[in-house]
C-alpha positions in Angstrom: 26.0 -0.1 39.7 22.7 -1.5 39.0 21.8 -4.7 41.8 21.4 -7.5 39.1 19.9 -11.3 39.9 22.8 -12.6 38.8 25.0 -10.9 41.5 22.3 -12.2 43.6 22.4 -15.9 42.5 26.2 -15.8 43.0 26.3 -14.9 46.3 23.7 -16.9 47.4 25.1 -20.1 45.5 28.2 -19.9 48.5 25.7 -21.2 51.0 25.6 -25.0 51.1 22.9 -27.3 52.4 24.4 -29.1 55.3 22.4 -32.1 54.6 23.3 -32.3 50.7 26.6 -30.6 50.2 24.7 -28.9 47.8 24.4 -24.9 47.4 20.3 -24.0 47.0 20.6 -22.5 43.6 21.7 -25.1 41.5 19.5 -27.7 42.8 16.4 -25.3 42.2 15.1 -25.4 46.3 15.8 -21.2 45.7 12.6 -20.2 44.3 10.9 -16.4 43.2 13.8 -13.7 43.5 13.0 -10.8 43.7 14.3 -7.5 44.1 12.6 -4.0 44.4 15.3 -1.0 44.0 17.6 -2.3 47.2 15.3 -5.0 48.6 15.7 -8.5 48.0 13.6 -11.5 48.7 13.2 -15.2 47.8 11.8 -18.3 48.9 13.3 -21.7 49.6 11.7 -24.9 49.2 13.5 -27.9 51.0 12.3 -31.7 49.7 12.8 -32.9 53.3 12.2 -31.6 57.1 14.9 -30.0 59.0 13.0 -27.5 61.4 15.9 -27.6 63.8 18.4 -26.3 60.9 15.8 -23.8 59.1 16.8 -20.6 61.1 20.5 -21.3 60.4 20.1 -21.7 57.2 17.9 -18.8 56.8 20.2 -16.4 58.4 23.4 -17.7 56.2 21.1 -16.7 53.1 20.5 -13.6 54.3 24.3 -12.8 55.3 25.3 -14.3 51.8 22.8 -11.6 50.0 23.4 -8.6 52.0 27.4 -9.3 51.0 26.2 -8.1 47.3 26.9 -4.3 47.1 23.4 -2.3 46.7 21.4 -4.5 48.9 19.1 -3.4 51.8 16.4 -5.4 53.4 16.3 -9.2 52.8 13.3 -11.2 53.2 14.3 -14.9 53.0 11.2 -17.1 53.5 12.3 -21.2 53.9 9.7 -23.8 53.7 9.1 -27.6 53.4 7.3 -29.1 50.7 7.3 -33.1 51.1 6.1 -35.4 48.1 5.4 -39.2 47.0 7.8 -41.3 45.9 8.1 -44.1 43.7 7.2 -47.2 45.1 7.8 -50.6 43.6 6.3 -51.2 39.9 2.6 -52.4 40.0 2.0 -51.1 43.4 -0.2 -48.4 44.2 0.0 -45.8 47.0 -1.7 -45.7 49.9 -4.5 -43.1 50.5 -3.4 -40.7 53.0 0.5 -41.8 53.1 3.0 -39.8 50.6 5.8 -42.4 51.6 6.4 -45.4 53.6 9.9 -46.9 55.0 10.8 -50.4 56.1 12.9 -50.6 58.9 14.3 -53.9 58.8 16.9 -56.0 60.2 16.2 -59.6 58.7 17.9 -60.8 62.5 15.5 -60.1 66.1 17.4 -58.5 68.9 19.9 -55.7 66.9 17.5 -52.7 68.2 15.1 -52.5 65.0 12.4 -51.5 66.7 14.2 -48.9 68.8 15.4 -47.3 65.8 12.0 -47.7 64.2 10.3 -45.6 67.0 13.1 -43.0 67.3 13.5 -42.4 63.4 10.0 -42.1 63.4 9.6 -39.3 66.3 13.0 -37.4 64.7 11.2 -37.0 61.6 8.1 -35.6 63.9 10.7 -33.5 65.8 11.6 -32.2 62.3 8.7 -30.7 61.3 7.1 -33.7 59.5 3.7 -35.8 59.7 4.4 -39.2 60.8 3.1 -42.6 61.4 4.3 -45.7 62.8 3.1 -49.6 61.5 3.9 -52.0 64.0 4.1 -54.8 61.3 5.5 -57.4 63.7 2.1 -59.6 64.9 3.9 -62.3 66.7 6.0 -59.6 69.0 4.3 -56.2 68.3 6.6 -53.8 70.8 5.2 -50.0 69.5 2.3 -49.9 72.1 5.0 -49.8 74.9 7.7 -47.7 73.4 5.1 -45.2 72.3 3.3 -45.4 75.5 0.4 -46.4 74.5 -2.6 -48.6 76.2 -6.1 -48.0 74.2 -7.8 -49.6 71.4 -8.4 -47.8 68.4 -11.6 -46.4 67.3 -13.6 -47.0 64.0 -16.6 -43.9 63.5 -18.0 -46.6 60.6 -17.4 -50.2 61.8 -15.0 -50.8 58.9 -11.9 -48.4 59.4 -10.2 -47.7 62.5 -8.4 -44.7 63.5 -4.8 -44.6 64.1 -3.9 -43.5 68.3 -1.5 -40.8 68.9 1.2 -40.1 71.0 4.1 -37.7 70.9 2.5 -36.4 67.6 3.2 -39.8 66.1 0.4 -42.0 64.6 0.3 -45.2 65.5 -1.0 -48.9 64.6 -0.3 -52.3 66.0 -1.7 -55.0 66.6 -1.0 -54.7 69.9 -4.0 -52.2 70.5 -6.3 -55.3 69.7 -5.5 -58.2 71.1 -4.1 -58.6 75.5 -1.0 -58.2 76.2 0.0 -61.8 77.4 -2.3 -63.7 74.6 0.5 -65.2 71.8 -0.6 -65.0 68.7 -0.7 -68.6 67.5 -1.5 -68.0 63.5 -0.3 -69.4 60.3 1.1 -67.0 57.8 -1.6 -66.5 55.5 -4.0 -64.7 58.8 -0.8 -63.2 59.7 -0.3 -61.9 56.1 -4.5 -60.7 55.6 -3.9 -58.8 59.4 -1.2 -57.0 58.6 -3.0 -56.0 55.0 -5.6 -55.0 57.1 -4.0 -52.7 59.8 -2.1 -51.1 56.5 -4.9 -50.6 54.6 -8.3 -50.1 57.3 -6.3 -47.7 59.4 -7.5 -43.9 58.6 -3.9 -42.3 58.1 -4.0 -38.6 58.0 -1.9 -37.0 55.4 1.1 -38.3 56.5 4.4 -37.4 54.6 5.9 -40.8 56.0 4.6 -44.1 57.6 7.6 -45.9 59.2 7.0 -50.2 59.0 8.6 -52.1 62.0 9.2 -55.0 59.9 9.1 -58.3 61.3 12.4 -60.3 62.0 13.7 -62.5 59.4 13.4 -62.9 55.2 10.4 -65.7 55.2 7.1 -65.1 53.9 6.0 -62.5 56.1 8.3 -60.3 55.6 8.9 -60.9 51.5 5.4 -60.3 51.2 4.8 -57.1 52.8 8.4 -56.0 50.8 6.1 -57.2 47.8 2.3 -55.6 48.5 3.6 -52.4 51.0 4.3 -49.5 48.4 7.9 -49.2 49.9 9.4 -46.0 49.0 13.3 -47.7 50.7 14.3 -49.9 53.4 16.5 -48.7 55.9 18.5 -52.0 57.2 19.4 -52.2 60.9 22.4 -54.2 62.4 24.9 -54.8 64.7 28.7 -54.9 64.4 28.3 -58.6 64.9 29.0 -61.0 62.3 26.2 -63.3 62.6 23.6 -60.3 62.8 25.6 -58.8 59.5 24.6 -62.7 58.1 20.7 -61.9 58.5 21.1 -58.0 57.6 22.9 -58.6 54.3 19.6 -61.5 53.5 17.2 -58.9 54.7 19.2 -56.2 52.0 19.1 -58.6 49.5 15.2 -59.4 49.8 14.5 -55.9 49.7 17.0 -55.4 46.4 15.2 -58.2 44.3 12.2 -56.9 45.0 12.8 -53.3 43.5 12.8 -51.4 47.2 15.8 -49.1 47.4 18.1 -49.2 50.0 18.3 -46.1 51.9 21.1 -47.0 54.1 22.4 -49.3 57.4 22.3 -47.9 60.9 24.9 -49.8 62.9 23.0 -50.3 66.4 25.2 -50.8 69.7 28.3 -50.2 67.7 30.4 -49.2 71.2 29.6 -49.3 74.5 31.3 -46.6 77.1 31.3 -47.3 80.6 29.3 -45.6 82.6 32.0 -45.6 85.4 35.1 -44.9 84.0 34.1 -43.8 80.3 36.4 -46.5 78.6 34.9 -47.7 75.2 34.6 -51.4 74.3 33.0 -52.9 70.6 31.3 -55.6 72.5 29.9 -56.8 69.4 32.8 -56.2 67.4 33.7 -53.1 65.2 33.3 -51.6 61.9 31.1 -54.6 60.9 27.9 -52.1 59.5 30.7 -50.1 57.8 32.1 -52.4 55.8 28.4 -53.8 55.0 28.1 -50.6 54.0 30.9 -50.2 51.2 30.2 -54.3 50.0 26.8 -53.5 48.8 27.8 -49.6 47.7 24.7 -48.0 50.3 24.6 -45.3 53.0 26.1 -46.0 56.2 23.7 -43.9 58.1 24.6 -43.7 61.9 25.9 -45.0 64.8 24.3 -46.0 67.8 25.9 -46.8 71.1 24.8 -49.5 73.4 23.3 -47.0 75.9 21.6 -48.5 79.2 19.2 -44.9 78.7 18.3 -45.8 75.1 17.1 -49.1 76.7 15.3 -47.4 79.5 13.6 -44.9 77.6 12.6 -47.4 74.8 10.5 -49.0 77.5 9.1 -46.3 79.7 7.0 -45.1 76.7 9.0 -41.7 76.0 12.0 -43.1 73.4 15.2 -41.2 73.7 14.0 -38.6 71.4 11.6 -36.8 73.7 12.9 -38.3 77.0 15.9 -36.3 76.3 15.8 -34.4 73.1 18.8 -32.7 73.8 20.7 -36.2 74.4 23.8 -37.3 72.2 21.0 -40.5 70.9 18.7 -38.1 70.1 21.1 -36.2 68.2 22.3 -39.1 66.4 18.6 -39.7 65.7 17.4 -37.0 64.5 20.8 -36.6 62.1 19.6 -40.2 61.0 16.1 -39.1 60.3 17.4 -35.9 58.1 19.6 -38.5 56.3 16.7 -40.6 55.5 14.4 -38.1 54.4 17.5 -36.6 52.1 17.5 -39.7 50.5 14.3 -40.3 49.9 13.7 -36.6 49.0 16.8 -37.6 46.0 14.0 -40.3 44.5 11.6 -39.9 41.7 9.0 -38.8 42.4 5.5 -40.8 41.9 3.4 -39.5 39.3 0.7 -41.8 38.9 -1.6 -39.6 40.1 -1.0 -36.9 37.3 -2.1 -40.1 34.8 -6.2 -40.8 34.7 -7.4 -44.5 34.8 -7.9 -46.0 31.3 -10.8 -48.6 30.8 -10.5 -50.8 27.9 -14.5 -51.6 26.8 -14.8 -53.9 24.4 -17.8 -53.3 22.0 -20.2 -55.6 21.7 
């Protein structure tokens, strides 16, 4: 009996993407079949980066086709192919920057920027080109978690290049002004610097920029939600009920402005003992979950309250490269697939496929 693609597309259709539920064939990621007497190959393009799960996946591909009677050699080549977005309507994207996430908690002290930093270097760790904006100017916190102390260079005297540690791009605020000087502005030159670090920093082809948003829903914050082409918001919180007050405001803003939600992380949901190992909700339980189900979004992880999440944080190496192997990091770096699934779900941008129109009037 003849080896036929159809046989083929069966067998491979039993393998499921872990990170969609998904088999590869019906969502079109299984590309250029082929097959030459009893050899097979295909390709596989994935929307998001999961370098850590591409050899697994490979091999069940290759197991799934050599089932099929007739078949010799199988070449299975798996790839990632990242895109733009759409962003909010009558914003345009950023040279350099394919798509940009707010983390956001709309409350100060639930672990935003921690997540920030370690979503960002899981997406790295993934096989992805990142960035970080440090968009908070009153307490910008990336120089220190990414262990960083330098000031940025500018080869024109307009732009300046972004600094770079743990392959991670990185801009702040921070890298310009001393460590101990407050920074006693108005909103308006809070606003313009922000705009400026966004928009005079040299990004190199990144597939995603991660925003530390600032605390809060005033007019920082709306306005960056409003001028930043946002491809989602990812809302961080505690199980607390007065940090699940600020984190529903802080979902809300994003939602009237036309950013999608790409889910809540639930930050120091349970703290174990170090000691004895018993577990206690200090901040209470299940609050991010039901948060979750109330406004019908992704409830995307949860994160301990971890003395070495802490510690890490502030030595300069977050819990994704101090200890990559690490239960956090793990959670992290499930987060960071989640994220990029999501966004990878989108529409797509296609503004650049459209050419500018200018309407002359004749004189």
């Amino acid at each position: 009996m003849p080896l036929t693609e159809a046989a083929l597309l069966d067998a491979l259709k039993s393998v499921v993407d872990p990170n969609t539920g998904r088999d590869l064939v019906s969502t079109k990621a299984l590309k250029n079949l082929r097959i030459d007497g009893a050899d097979v190959s295909f390709d596989v393009e994935l929307g998001y980066p999961a370098r850590t799960q591409i050899p697994a996946l490979r091999q069940a591909l290759i197991d799934a086709a050599r089932r099929v009677p007739g078949v010799g050699n199988v070449s299975a080549n798996l790839g990632v192919k990242i895109v733009a977005h759409a962003v909010q309507r009558g914003v345009q994207l950023l040279p350099g920057v394919k798509n940009i996430v707010a983390v956001a908690s709309g409350k100060g002290g639930v672990g935003k920027s921690t997540t920030a930093v370690n979503l960002a270097l899981a997406l790295s760790a993934e096989g992805a080109q990142v960035g970080i904006l440090d968009a908070d100017i009153y307490g910008p916190s990336q120089p220190m978690m990414m262990g960083i102390d330098a000031k940025p260079d500018s080869h024109d005297g307009k732009t300046m290049e972004p600094l770079l540690n743990h392959g991670v791009q990185v801009m702040s605020i921070g890298f310009l002004v001393d460590a101990d000087n407050p920074m006693i502005w108005r909103g308006p030159m809070v606003t313009q610097a922000l705009e400026q670090l966004l928009r005079q920093t040299n990004w190199r082809d990144l597939d995603y920029l991660i925003v530390d948003m600032p605390p809060g829903t005033g007019d920082i914050a709306l306005t960056l939600s409003q001028r930043v082409p946002l491809t989602g918001a990812v809302i961080v919180t505690t199980p607390q009920d007065i940090a699940l007050l600020d984190a529903k405001k802080g979902l809300r803003m994003f939602e009237k402005v036309g950013v999608p939600i790409l889910g809540i992380v639930e930050n120091m949901a349970v703290h174990i003992c170090s000691q004895c190992g018993h577990a206690e909700h200090i901040f209470g339980e299940g609050g991010g979950q039901r948060m979750a189900v109330q406004y019908g979004v992704d409830y995307l992880a949860a994160l301990p309250l971890a003395l070495s999440i802490r510690q890490h944080a502030d030595s300069g190496r977050p819990s994704v490269v101090s200890e990559p192997e690490g239960e956090a990091a793990g959670i992290y770096r499930a987060l960071a697939r989640k994220v990029a699934v999501r966004i990878a779900a989108q529409a797509k941008d296609f503004s650049a496929k459209f050419p500018t129109i200018t309407v002359s009037k004749d004189t």
